[in-house]
C-alpha positions as CSV (number, residue, x, y, z in Angstrom):
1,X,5.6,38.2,31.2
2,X,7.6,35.0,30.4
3,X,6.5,32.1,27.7
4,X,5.5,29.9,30.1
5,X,3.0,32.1,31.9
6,X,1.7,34.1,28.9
7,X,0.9,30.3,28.2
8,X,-0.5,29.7,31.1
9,X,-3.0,33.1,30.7
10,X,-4.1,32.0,27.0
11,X,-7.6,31.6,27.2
12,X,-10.4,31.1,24.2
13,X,-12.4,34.0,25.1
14,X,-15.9,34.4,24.5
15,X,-16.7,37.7,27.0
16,X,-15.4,40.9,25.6
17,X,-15.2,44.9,26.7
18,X,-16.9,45.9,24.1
19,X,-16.3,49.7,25.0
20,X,-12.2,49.2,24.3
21,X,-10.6,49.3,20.9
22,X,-7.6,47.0,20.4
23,X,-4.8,49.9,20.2
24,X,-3.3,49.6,16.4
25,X,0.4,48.6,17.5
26,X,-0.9,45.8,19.7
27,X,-2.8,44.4,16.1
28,X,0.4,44.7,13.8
29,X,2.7,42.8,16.5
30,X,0.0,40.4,16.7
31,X,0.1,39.8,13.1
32,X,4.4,40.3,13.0
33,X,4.2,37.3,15.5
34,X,1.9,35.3,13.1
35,X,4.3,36.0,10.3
36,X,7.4,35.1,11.7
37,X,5.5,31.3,12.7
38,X,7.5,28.3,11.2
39,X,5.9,27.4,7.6
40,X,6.5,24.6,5.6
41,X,9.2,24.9,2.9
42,X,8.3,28.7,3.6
43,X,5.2,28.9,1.7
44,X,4.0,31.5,3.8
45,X,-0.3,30.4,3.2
46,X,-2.0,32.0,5.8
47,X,-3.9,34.8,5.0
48,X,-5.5,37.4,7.0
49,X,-8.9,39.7,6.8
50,X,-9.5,42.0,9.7
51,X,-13.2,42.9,10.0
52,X,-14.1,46.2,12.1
53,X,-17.4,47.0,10.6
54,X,-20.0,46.3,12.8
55,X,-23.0,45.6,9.6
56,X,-20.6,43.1,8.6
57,X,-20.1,41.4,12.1
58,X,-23.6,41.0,12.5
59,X,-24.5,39.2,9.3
60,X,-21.5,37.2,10.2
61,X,-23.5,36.4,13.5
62,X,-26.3,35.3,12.0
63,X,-24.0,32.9,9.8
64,X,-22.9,31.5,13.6
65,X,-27.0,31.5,14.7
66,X,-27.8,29.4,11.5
67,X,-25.1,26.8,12.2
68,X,-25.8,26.8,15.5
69,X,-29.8,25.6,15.3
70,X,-28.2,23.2,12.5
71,X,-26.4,21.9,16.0
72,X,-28.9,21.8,18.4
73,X,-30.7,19.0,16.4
74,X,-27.6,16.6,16.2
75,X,-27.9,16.0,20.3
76,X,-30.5,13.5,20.9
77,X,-30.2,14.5,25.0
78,X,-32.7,17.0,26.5
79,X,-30.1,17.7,29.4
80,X,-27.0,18.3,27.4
81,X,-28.7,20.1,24.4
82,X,-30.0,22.5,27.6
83,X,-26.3,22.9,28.8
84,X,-25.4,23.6,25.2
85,X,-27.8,25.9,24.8
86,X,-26.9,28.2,27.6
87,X,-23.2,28.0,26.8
88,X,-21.9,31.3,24.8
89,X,-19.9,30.2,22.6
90,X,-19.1,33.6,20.7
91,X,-18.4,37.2,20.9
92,X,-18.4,38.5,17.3
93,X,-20.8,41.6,18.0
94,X,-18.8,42.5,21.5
95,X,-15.5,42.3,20.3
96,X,-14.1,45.5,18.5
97,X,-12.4,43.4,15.9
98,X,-13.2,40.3,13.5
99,X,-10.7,38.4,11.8
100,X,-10.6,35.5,9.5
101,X,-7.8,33.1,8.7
102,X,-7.4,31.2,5.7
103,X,-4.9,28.8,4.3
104,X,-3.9,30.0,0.5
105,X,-3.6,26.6,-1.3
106,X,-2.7,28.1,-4.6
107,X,0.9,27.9,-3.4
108,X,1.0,24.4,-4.4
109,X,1.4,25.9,-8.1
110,X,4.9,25.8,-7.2
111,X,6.8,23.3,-5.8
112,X,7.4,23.6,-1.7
113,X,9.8,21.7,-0.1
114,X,7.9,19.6,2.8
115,X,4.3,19.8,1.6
116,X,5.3,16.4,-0.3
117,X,4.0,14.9,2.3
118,X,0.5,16.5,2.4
119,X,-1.3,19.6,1.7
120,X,-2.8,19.5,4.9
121,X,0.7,20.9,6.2
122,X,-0.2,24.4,4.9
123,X,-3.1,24.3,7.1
124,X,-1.0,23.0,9.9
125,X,1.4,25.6,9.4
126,X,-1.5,28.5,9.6
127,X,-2.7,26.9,12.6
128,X,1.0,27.8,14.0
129,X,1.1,31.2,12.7
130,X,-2.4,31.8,14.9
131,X,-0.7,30.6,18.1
132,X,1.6,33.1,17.8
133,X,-1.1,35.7,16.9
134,X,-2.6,34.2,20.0
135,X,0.1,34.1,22.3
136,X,1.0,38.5,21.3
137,X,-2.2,39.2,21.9
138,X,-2.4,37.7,25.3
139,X,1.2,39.2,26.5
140,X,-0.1,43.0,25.8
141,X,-3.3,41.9,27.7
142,X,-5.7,41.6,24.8
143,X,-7.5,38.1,24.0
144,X,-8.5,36.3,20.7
145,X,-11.8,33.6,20.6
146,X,-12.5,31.3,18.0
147,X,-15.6,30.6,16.7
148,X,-15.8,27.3,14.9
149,X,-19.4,26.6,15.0
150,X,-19.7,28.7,11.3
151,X,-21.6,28.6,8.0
152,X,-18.1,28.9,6.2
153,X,-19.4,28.4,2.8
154,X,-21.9,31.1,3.6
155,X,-19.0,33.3,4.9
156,X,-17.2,32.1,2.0
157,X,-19.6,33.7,-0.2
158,X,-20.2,36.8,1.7
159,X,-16.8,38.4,1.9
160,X,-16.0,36.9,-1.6
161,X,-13.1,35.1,-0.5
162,X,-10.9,33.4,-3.0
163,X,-11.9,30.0,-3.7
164,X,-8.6,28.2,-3.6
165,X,-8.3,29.7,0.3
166,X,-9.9,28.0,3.0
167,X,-10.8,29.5,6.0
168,X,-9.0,28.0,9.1
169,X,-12.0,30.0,11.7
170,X,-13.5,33.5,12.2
171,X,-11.8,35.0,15.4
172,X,-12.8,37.4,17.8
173,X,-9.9,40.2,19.2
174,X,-10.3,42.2,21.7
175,X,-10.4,43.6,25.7
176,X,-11.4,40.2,27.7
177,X,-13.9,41.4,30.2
178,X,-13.0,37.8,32.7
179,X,-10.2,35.8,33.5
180,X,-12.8,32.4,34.0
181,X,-11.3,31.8,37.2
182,X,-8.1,31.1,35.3
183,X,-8.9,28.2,33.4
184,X,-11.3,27.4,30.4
185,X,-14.6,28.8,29.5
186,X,-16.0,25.0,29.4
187,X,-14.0,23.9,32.2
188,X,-15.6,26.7,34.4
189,X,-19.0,26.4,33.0
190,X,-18.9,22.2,33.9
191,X,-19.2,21.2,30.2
192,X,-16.2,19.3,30.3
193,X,-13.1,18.7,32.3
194,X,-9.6,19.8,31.3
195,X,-6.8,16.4,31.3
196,X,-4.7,17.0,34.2
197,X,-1.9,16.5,31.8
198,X,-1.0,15.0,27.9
199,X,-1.2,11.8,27.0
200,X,1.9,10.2,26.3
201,X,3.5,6.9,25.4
202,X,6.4,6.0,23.8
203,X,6.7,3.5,21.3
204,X,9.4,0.5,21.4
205,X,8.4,-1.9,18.5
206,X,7.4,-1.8,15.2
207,X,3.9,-3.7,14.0
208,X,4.5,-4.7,10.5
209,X,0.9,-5.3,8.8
210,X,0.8,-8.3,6.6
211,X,-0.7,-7.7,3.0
212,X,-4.6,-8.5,2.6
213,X,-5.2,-10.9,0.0
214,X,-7.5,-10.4,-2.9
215,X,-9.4,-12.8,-5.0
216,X,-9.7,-11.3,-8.7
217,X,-10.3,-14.6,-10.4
218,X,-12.4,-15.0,-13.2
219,X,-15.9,-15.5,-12.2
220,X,-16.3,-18.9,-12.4
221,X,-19.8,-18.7,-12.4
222,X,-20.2,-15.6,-15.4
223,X,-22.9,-16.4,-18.0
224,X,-21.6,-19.0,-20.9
225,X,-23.5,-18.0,-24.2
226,X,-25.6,-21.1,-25.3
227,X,-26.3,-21.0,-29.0
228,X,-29.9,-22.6,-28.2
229,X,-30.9,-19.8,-25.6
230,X,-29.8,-17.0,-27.7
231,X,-31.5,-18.2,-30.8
232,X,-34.7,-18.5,-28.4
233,X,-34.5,-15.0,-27.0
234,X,-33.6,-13.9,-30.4
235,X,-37.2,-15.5,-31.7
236,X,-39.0,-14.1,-28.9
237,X,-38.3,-11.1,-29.4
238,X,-38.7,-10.9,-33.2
239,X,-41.9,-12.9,-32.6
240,X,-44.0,-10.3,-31.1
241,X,-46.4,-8.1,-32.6
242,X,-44.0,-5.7,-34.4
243,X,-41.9,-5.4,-37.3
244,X,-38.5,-6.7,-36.4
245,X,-36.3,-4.0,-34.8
246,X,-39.5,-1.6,-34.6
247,X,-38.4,-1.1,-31.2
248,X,-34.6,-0.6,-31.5
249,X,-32.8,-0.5,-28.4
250,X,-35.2,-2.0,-26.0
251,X,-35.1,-5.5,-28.0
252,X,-31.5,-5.2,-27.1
253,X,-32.1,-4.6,-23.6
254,X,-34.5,-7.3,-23.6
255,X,-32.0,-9.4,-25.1
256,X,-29.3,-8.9,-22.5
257,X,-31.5,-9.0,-19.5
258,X,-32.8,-12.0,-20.7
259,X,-29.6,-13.5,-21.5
260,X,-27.5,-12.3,-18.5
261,X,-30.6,-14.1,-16.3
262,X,-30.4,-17.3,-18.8
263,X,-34.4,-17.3,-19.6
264,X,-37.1,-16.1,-21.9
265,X,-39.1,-14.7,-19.1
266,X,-36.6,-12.1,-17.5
267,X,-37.6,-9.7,-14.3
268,X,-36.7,-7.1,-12.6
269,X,-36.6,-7.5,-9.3
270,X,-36.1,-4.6,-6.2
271,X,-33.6,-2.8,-7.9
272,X,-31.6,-0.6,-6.0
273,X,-29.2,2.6,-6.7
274,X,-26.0,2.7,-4.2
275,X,-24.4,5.9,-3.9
276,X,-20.9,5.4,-2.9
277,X,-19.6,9.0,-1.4
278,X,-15.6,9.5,-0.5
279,X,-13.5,12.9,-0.6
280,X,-10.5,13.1,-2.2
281,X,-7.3,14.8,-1.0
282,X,-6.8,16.8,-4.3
283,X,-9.7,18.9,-3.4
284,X,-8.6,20.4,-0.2
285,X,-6.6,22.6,-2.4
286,X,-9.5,23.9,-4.5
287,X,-6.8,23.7,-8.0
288,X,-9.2,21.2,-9.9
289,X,-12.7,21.8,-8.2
290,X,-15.1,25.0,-8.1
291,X,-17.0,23.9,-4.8
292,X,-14.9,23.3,-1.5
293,X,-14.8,19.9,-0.1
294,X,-17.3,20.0,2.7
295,X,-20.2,19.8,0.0
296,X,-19.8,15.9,-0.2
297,X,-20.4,15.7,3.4
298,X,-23.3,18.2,3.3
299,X,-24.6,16.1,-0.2
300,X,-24.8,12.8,1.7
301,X,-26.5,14.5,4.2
302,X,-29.1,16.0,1.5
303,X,-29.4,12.2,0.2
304,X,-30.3,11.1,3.7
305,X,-33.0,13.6,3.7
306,X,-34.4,12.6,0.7
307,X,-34.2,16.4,-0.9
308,X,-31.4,15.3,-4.1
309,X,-32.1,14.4,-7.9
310,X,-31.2,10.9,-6.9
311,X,-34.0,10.7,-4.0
312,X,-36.8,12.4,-6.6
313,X,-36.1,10.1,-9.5
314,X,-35.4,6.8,-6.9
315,X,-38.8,7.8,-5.4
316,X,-40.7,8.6,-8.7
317,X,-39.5,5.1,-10.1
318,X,-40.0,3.5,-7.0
319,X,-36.2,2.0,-6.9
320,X,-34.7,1.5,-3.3
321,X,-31.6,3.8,-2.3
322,X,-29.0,3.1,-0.7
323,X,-26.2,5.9,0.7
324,X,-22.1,4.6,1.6
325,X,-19.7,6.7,3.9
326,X,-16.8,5.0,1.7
327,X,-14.5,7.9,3.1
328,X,-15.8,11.1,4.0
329,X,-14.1,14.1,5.9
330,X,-16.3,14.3,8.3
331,X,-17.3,12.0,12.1
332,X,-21.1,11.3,11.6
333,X,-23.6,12.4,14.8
334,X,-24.7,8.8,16.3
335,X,-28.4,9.3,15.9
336,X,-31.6,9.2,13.9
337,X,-30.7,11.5,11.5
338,X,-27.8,9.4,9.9
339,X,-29.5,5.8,10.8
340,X,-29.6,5.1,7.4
341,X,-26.0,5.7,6.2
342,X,-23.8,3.0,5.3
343,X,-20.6,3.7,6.9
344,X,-17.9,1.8,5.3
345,X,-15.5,4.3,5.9
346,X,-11.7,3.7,5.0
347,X,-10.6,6.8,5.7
348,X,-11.3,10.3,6.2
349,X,-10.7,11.1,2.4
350,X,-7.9,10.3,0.2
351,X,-4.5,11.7,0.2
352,X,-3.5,14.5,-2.0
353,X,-2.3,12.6,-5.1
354,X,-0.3,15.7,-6.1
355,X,2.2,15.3,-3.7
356,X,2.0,11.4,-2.7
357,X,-0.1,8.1,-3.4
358,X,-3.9,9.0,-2.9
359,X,-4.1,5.6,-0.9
360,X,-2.0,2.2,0.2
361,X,-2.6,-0.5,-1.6
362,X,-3.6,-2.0,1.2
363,X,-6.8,0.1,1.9
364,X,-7.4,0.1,-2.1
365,X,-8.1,-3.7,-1.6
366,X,-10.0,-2.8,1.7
367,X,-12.2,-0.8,-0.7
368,X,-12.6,-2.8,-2.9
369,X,-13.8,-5.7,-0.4
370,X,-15.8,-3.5,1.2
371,X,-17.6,-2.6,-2.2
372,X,-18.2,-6.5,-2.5
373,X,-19.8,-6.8,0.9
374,X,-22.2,-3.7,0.1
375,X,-23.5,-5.5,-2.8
376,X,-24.3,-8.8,-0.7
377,X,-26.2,-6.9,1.2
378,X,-28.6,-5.8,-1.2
379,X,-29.3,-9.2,-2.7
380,X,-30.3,-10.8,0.4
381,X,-32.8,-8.0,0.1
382,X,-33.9,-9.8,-3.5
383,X,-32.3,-7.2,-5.8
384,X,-31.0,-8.5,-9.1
385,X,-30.9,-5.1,-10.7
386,X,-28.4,-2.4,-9.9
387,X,-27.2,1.1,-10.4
388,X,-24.4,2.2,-8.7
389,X,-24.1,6.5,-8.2
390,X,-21.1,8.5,-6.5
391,X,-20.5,11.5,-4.5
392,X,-17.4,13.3,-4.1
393,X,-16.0,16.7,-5.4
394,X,-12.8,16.1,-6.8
395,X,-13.6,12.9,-8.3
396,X,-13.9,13.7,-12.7
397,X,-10.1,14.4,-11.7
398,X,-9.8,10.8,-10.9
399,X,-12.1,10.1,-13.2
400,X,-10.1,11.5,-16.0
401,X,-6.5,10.0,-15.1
402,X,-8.3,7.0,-15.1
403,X,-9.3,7.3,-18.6
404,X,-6.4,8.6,-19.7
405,X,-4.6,5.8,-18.2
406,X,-6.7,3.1,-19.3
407,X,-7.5,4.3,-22.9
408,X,-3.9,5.6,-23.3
409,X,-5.5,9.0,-24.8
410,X,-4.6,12.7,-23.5
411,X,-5.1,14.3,-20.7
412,X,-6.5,17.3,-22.1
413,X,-9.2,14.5,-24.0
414,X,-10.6,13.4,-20.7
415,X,-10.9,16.4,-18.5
416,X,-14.1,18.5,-18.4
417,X,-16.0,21.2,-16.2
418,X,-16.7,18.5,-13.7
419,X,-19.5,20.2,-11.0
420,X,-19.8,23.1,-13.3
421,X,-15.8,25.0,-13.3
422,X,-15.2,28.0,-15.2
423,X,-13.2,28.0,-18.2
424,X,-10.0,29.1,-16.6
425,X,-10.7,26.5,-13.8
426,X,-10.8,24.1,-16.5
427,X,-7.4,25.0,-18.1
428,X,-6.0,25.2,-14.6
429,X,-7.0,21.5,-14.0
430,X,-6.2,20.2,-17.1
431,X,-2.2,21.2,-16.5
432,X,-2.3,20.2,-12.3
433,X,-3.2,17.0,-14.3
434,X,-1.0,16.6,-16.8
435,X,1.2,17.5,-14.2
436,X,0.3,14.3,-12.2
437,X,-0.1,11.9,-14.6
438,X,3.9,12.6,-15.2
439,X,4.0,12.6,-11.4
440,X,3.0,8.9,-11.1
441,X,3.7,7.9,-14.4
442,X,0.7,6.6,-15.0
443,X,1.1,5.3,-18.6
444,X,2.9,2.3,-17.0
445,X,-0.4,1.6,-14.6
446,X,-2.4,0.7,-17.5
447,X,-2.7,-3.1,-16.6
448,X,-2.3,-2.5,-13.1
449,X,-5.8,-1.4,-11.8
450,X,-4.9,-1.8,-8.3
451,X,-1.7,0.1,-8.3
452,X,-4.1,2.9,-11.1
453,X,-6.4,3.2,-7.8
454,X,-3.9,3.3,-5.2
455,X,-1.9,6.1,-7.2
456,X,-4.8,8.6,-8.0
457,X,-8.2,6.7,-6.9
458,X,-11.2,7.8,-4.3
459,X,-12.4,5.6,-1.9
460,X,-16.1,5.7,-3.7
461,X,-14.4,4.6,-6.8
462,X,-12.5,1.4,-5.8
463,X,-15.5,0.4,-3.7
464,X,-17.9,1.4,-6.7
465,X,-14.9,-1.4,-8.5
466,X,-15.8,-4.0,-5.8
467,X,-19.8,-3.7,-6.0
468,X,-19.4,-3.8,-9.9
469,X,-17.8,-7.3,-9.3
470,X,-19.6,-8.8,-7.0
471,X,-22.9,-7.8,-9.0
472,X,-21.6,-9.6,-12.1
473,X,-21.1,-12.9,-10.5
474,X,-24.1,-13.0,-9.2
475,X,-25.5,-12.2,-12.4
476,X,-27.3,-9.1,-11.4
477,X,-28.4,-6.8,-14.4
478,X,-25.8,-3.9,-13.8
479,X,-27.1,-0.3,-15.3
480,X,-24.1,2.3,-15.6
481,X,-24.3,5.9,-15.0
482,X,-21.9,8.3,-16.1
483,X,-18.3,9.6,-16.2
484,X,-17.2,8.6,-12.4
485,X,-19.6,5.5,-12.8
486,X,-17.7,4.6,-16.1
487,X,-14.3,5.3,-14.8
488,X,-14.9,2.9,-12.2
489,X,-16.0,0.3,-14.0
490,X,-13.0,0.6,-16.5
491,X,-11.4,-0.6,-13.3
492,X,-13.1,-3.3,-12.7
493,X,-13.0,-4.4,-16.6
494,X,-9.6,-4.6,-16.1
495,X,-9.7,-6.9,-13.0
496,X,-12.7,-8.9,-15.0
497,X,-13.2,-8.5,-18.6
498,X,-16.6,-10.9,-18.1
499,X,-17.9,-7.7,-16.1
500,X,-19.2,-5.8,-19.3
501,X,-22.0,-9.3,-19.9
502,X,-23.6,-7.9,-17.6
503,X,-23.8,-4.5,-18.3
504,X,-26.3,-2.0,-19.8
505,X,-25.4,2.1,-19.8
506,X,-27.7,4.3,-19.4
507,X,-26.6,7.5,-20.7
508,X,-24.1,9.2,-22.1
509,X,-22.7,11.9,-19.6
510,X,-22.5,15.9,-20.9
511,X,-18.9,15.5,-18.7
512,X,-16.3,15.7,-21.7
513,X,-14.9,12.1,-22.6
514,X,-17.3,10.0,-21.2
515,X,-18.0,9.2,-25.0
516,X,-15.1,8.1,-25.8
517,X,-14.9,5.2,-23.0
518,X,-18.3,4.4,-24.1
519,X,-16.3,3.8,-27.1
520,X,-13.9,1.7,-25.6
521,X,-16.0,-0.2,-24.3
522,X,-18.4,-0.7,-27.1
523,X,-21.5,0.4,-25.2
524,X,-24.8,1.7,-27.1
525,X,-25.7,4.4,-24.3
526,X,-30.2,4.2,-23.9
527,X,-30.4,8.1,-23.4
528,X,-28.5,11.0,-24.4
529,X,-29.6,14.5,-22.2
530,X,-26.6,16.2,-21.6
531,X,-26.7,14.9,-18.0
532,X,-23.2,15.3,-15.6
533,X,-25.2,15.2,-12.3
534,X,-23.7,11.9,-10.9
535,X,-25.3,10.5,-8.1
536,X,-26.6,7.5,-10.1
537,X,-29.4,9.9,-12.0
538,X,-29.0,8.2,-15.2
539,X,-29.1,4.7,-13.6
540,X,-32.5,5.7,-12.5
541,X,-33.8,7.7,-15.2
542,X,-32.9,4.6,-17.0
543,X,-34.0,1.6,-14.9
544,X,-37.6,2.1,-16.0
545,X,-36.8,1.8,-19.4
546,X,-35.0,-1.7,-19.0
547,X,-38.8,-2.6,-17.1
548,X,-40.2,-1.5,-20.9
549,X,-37.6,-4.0,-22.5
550,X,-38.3,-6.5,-20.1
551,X,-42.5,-6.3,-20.2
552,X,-42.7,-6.0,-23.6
553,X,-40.8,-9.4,-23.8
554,X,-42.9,-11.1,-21.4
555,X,-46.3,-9.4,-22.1
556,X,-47.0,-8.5,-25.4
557,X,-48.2,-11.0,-28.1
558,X,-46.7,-13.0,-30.3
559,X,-48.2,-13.0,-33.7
560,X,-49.7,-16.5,-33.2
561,X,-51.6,-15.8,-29.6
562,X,-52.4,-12.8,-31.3
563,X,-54.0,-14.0,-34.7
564,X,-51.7,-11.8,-36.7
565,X,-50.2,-12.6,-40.0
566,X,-46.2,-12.7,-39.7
567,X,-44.2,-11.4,-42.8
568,X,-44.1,-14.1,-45.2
């Protein structure tokens, strides 16, 4: 046959004879083809896994079952969730053999000309190498289907499959048993109509973007200390029934609330917890993190449903929740299910920040603004207290260049096990991030927070910047969570030093070097559990604590209502 009409015959085929074996030299010029595929700066990524036995096709089928009822409820349409329903959309029990492609991302260990630009150009590259696969198979009469609709961390586990590969699909080889009238399976069944041709325009001018302002004054309106106040808080509080300091911290929780709201009767009001979620480029090549990427958008998804730590302890302590799409790599289903998602989405994750900037500066601003605009939102709801929570994996990598940065300290001193990596994760991320920290030379950013977040940022954290902002002009109580939380709000005490008034921390994190900014920033932490959940868990573990400070202030009696002799 000639290219064109071996292209013509490709077909994504979902009907197999599942009585005829794919002959052995029709496989290995299949997989010659795929080899000889262009690959950027010849890293040669993909991988391959042929699967013949048919035990292990059929739990891989009911992998593809599970995701697909995970499907049918994201279409809100009887008629089209009918149509989908009778579509077959697989053949992994007919088809003789299984195979699974994945990208091998732990060729980014070494430099590779071209992949500069992004990572994503391995995976672009394997996608290539399947064409041809695709393209062999369909010149010697044999056919290849791809099943996308897949449980991929599931299959993941399954086969134990490395964890810095990433599966580009599960495909189906073998005899197809119909030609679907010669064009595609969806196109035949009426699902959808093939373009009669591609889309093309060429481009004759160039749209320069002008820069997008940003206001990072200092906040006019931030709480002056007035000797008079403070000395009337300060009697207050020793005034109650109690020996002075008999309550330790919570007199100075009750100090600060009541000073950062300028009054002796301080309140909490509808406090809130905003979970800013974002993926980072970084992650796609598994290097620095021990779960793949798509568990931030199945986490936000969790939140949404109410079944994370953050829901149970928001719920228990009856503080509102609020979830942000600040940059997630996935398109949200428009229906009920995701009504109640923020989406303030910048883009669909960062950048790989070991190759190139994570973000413009530009859409570091955009973040950052964005943040601010969140936060106005919740206090026309009446909120004056906030915690602020994070989803992303990747992000303690941020996190700890941030630190580093900021506190001018090792790299080695900020970096920890993050969402749980093993030991030789650990020493593996520590030296990608040494390695970037050089890349960007980041020990010049350290009074440059936009240029720090546009360098090796996430999306969550320079809008997590904004909200921390915007919060501390309007004089909201601000409670801190842990190492992201912190990280971000080094940031923004580099935009605004008056930020940290406002400012109570509710924990320090188990994640290695989230003491030490505590440090920095001269924070007395309320709890200490070992906690490295994110999410905002602290916040809320913590927010009913700062209710204790603030009712003990206001309700319990001083030792003249009382009738109690003071200390002489």
């Amino acid at each position: 046959m000639q290219l064109q009409e071996v292209i013509d015959k490709r077909r994504d085929t979902r009907h197999f004879l599942s009585d005829e074996e794919v002959p052995a030299h029709v496989l290995q010029a299949a997989l010659e083809a795929a080899h000889k595929a262009p690959s950027v700066g010849l890293t040669e990524a993909a991988r391959f896994y042929i699967i013949r036995k048919k035990e292990l096709r059929q739990q891989i089928y009911e992998l593809f079952v599970k995701k697909q009822q995970d499907n049918f409820t994201e279409i809100d349409d009887n008629e089209k969730l009918n149509k989908y329903k009778q579509l077959k959309l697989e053949g992994i029990l007919e088809a003789p053999i299984g195979l699974i492609m994945t990208t091998d991302f732990s060729v980014l260990k070494d430099f590779a000309i071209g992949v500069t630009g992004t990572a994503s150009t391995l995976e672009w590259s394997s996608v290539c190498a399947l064409q041809n696969l695709w393209l062999s198979l369909t010149e010697n009469g044999y056919s290849l289907g791809w099943v996308s609709i897949m449980d991929y961390n599931g299959l993941s586990g399954l086969l134990n499959l490395p964890s810095h590969e990433k599966a580009l699909g599960y495909f189906c080889i073998g005899k197809p048993a119909t030609d679907y009238n010669n064009q595609p399976m969806l196109q035949q069944q009426n699902w959808k109509q093939k373009n009669s041709g591609p889309a093309i325009k060429e481009i004759a001018a160039f749209y320069p973007l002008p820069a997008m302002p940003i206001e990072i004054d200092k906040d006019e309106t931030a709480s002056i200390p007035i000797t008079d106040l403070k000395d009337a808080i300060q009697f207050a509080i020793d005034n109650k029934t109690k020996p002075r300091g008999s309550l330790g911290l919570l007199e100075q929780v009750a100090f600060r609330v009541a000073e950062v709201q300028n009054t002796i009767s301080p309140v909490i009001n509808n406090p809130h917890i905003i979970v800013f979620a974002a993926d980072h480029g970084i992650a796609k090549t598994g290097l620095v993190n021990p779960y793949p990427q798509e568990v931030t958008a199945q986490m936000v998804t969790n939140f949404l449903n109410g079944g994370a730590a953050i829901n149970v302890f928001c719920n228990q302590n009856n503080i509102k929740i609020k979830i942000v799409d600040a940059g997630v790599c996935t398109y949200w289903q428009n229906n009920d299910r995701y009504k109640d998602l923020i989406n303030a989405k910048v883009g669909y994750g960062t950048k790989n920040y070991m190759e190139e900037d994570a973000m413009t500066d530009r859409e570091a601003i955009y973040a950052i603004e964005k943040g601010k605009e969140i936060l106005l939102q919740v206090v026309a709801t009446g909120c004056n207290s906030i915690g602020f929570g994070e989803m992303g994996i990747g992000n303690t990598s941020s996190a700890a260049l941030i630190m580093s940065c900021v506190l001018k300290v090792p790299i080695t001193e900020c970096t920890g096990k993050g969402t749980g990596a093993s030991s030789e994760q650990l020493k593996t991320k520590t030296a990608i991030l040494e390695k970037v920290f050089q890349l960007h030379q980041l020990h010049t950013l350290s009074d440059n927070p936009i240029g720090l977040l546009q360098k090796i940022g996430g999306f969550e954290i320079a809008m997590m910047t904004g909200a921390y902002l915007e919060a501390a002009k309007r004089k909201m109580i601000i409670v801190v969570d842990g190492f992201i939380a912190t990280a971000a709000l080094l940031i923004a005490h580099k935009m605004n030093d008056a930020v940290l008034s406002n400012c109570i921390f509710a924990h320090t994190s188990g994640e290695q070097g989230h003491e030490k900014m505590l440090h920095y920033l001269q924070a007395k932490p309320l709890l200490q559990l070992g906690m490295r959940l994110g999410e905002g868990t602290g916040a809320a573990i913590a927010i009913p604590l700062i209710r204790s400070a603030v009712n003990f202030l206001n309700e319990m009696a001083s030792f003249e209502t009382a009738g109690v002799t003071n200390k002489v």
